[in-house]
Each structure stands twice: as C-alpha cells, then as structure tokens.
N, C-alpha and C positions, 0 to 999 in steps of 0.2 A: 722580198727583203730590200734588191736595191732602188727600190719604187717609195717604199717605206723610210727608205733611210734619206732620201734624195728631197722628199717629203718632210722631214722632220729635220734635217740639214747636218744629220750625224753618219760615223760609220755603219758599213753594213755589220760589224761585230759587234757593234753596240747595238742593235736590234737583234739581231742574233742571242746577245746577252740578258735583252730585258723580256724579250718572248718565250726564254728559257728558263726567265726567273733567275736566273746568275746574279752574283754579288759583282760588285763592282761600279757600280753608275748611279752618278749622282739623283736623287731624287727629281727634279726637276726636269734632268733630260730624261728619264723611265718616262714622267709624264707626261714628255712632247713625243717619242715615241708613241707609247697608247694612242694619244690624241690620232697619232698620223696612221695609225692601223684601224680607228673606226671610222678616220675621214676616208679612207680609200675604200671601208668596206670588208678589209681581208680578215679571215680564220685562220686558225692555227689548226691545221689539222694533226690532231696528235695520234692517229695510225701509223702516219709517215713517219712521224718523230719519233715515235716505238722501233718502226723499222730500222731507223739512224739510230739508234740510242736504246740496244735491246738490254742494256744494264738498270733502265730506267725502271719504276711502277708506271702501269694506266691506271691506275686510280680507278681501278673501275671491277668492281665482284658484280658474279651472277649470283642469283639466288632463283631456285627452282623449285616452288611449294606444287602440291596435289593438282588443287586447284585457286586460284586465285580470287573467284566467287564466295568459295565456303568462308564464313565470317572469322572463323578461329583464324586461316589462313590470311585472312587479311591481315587482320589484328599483328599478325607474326613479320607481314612482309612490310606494313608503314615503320612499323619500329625499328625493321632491319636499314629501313632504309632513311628515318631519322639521322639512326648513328650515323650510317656511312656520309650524310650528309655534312656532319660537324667534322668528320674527317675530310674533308673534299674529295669525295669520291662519288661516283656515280653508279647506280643499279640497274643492272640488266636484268627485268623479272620474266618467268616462263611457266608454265605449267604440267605438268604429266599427264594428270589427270588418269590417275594411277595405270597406264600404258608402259609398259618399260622402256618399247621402240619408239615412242613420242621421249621420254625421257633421255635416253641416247642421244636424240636429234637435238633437241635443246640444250643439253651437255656437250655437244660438238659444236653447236653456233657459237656458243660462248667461250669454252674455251680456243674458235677459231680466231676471237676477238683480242685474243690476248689477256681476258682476263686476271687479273691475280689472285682473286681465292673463289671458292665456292662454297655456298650456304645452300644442300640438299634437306630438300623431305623426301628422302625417298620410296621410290613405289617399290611394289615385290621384288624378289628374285635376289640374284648375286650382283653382287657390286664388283668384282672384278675388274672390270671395263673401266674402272679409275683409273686403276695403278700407273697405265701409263702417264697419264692426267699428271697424278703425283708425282712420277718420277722427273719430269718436267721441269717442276716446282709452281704446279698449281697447287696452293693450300687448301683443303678439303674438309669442313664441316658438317655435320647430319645436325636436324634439327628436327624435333617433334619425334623421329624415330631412328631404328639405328639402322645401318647398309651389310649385309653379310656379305661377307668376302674381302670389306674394307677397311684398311688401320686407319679410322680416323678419328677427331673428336668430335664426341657427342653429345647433345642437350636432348634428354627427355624427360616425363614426370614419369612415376611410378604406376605405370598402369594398370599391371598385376597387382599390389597391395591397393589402390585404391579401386577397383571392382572387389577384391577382397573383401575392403571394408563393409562396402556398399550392400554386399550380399549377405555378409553378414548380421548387419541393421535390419534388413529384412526380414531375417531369420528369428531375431530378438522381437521381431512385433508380430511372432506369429505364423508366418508363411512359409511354408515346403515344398511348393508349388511355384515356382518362379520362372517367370518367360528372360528369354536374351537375345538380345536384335545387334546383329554387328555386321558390318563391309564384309568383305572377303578374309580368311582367316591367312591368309598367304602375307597381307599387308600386318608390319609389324606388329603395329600398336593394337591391332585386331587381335592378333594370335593372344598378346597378354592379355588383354581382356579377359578374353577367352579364359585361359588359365585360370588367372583369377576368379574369377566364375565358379568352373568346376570345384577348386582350390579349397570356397567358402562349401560351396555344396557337402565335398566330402569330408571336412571337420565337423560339420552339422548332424554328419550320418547320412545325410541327405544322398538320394538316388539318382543323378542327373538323370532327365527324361529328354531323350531326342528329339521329342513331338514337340517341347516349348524351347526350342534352340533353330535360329533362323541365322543365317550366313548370306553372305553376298546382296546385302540390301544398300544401293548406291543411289539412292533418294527418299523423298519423303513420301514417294507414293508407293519404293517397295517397302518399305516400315510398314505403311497404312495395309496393304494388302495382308505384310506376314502378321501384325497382329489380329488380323481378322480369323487369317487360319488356325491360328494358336489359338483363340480364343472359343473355335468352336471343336479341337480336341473332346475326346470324351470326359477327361479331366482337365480340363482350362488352366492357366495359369491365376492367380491370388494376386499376384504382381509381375511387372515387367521392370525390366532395365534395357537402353535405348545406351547403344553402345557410340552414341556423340548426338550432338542439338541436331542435325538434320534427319538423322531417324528419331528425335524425338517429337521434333514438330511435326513431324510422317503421324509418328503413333496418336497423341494427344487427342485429334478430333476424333477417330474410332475408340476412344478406350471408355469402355465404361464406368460408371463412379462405383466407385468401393474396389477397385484394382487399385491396389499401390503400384506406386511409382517412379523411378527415378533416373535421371538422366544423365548420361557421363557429359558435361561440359554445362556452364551458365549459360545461358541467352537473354535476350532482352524479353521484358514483361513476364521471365519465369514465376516472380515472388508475385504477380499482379494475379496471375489465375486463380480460378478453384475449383479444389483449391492450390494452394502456392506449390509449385514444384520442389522438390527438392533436389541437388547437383551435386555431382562433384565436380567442383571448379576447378579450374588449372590456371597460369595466368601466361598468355601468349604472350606479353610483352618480356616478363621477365625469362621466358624462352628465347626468346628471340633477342635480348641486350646479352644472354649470358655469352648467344652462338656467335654473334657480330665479334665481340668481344675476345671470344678466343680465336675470330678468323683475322683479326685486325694482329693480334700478337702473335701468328704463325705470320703474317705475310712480314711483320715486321724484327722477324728474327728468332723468334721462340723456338727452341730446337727441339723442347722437353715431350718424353713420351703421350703418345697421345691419350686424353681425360677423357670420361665417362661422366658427365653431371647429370647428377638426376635431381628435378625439381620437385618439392612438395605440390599434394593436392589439395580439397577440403571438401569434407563430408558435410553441405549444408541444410540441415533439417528443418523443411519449412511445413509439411504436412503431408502430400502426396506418397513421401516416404514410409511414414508414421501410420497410415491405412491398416486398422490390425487386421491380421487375419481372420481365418476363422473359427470360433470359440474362444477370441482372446479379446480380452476389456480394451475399450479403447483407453489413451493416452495422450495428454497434452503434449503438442510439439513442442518440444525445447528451442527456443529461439539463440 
C-alpha cells in the first residue's frame, strides 16, 4: 500500500479506502489509484482481507453437485453460477460423486475457505455433519434432492408423483409388466422414484415383480447389462422406465422395438429417435435459479423458516411411451 500510494502520489488511507471500495474519494483519484495498483502489478488478496475484516462477505458460495459430467448437473451448476455471477460473486464447484467421505472432504475445503453459503446435491446418508456448518453461519441449500438429518432449504421436482404419472400412462396403453432401472435407492431422488413406481403399480392392482426392478445402476453400461437381464426373465418386461438420461442412453441400444419406453429426464435427439422417446422433463435451470435465489436471501439476511419448493415436471408423449401393450389397439401419440 505504501508503494501504491507513493505511486499514485496519495495517502496510504486513501488506497486503503479505494481497495476496500469505501466512499469517500474523489473519482479521479480512485482512478490514479487503480492505475498505480496495475502498474506495479499488485492483488488484493481478499483471504487476508477476510482474516482483517471477519464482519465482511467473500463473495464466494460452494456449490457441490453428484457429478459434474452428468449433463442435468451441469445444466444446474452453469446457472448457479450465472446468478452468482451478476451478484459479484464467485463459485467454488466440486463433486461427490455419490461418495459421502468424498462429499465431507469437499464440504470441509469449502467451508475452510470461508465460504458464505452452500448450494448441496447431496449423496446418501445423514446430513448431520452440517449443523456445525450452520451454526457458524454458513447458509445451506439442497438442490435436486433433500439431506436427512438437515434443516435446510430445499429445491426438488416431484419425483414420486411424476414416475407415478409415468407408470401409470403405461398402464392406460396396456402394460402389467413393467421393468424399473434406478442408481442406488439409498440416493434420495431414487428412493422416490422408487415409491412412485410401486405407488402406480398398486393402484393398478398391479403385482410389483422383483425380477423387472434393477437398483444400483451407475452408468449406461449397468442400464445396458440390467436390461438385458430383465429382458430374458421368464416373463419379460412389455416396457421399461430408465430412472434418468444416463440409464436411459445405457438402456436404448439393447431395447428392443415393441417395448415401451420412457425416460425420467429430456436429453438431446430424444424427439429425433425411433421412435421419438418419450420424458419426463424437469428443468435444471429453474432448479438451480430458484436454489441460487434462496441462498443469496439467507446469506443476505432472510431469517424466515426454512422452505421446501418443489418444482413441476411434464409427462412428454412422443411415442416410445405410447407402445401398447399386449392385446391392446395401438394409438396415435398425442403431440
């Protein structure tokens, strides 16, 4: 500072002042300032300035999604970090990759940074392991799914009522026999699935069969394997449901024509196949603006109990769905 100021031919309080962003100084000297901070070269390190100035924000949220590959998740993490961006703020992104002790570790780096709030997808298990977090006054958001053990707010879609739906379309074109492809049921947004699932099955009358129900499939090559196995059951499945786009891109190349189909999540070139997939969509963005959104008004004061939003889906019928079963007329897909 006194290299800067001796530089710019002012006090060391008045770089003090315009480095801090303080009021007080004429426009013109702020900008011989600046000027003499890029001719010498120097940073503001603002860790330091956090440690002087612990009343302060860092301007700076983690956000910790599954994985950062999977495209939903992406979708969820550019937008989170859109927002933060029109706030001046920066994102620290990381991944679980549904690991709980990889999630810890990522959750301790970030909030060793100082963080101010946190935007979790989080993996299995109990959330506990916040509270101290919280107690702190890190502000703490779930996104895509919710944390057990943890008071906090949360952005999800309805993933029980929309495999509900889903199953039960199925049911109306025919089908009894229905295969279910999903991650690990321990992961939240699994277990509702799941539910849901069953949910449809036993309002239908319908007998869930264990032999078309696959669990813990964490790519597209265990999709691809478990529908092969389902498929050669003594009674086969009539359709499947692909419990997100990466078991559904798994399933698709092994599935063979006259199985209906549908896939929890859009993806690219779904409507272009044949034939055209049918989805239930969700939309990561407006996931991800609602969770920004309420981590932006806790870090900035919001005392209010913490929310539950749950986003709509949509049941999109494009054909693959519409596959009737067996002994029942086919059907024009409703566009």
């Amino acid at each position: 500072m006194k290299d800067v100021a001796a530089e710019a031919g002012v006090s060391v309080m008045t770089v003090s002042r315009v480095v801090n962003r303080e009021a007080g100084v004429a426009p013109r000297t702020a900008a011989r300032v600046e000027a003499a901070v890029r001719k010498l070269g120097y940073q503001r390190d603002d860790v330091a300035r956090q440690l002087r100035r612990t009343d302060q924000l860092s301007q700076t949220i983690g956000l910790m999604v599954d994985n950062v590959a999977d495209p939903f998740m992406a979708a969820v993490a550019s937008a989170i970090e859109d927002i933060a961006h029109r706030r001046g703020n920066m994102v620290l992104i990381g991944s679980s990759r549904a690991d709980p002790h990889r999630e810890r570790e990522v959750v301790a780096a970030f909030t060793a940074r100082r963080v101010d709030g946190l935007i979790l997808t989080p993996a299995a298990g109990s959330h506990r392991f916040l509270r101290p977090a919280q107690a702190r006054g890190t502000k703490i958001v779930c996104v895509d799914r919710a944390a057990p053990g943890l008071d906090a707010d949360t952005v999800v879609v309805d993933n029980f009522g929309a495999v509900e739906q889903a199953v039960r379309h199925l049911v109306a074109h025919g089908h009894r026999r229905i295969g279910y492809l999903g991650d690990r049921r321990e992961i939240w947004t699994f277990g509702e699935r799941h539910r849901g699932y069953l949910a449809a099955l036993s309002a239908a009358g319908i007998d869930a069969d264990p032999a078309l129900v696959r669990h813990g499939l964490g790519s597209g090559a265990d999709s691809a394997r478990a529908v092969t196995a389902i498929l050669s059951a003594p009674e086969p499945p009539t359709a499947v449901l692909a419990g997100n786009e990466i078991l559904a891109l798994g399933a698709l190349p092994v599935l063979p024509g006259g199985v209906a189909f549908i896939a929890f999540d859009d993806f690219a070139l779904a409507a272009q196949l044949t034939p055209p997939v049918t989805v239930i969509a969700q939309d990561p963005v407006a996931l991800a603006t609602s969770a920004a959104h309420l981590l932006f008004a806790r870090i900035h004061g919001d005392m209010s109990p913490p929310r539950r939003v749950v986003m709509p889906t949509e049941l999109i019928p494009r054909g693959s769905g519409e596959i009737p079963g067996p002994g029942t007329p086919p059907t024009t897909p409703r566009r």
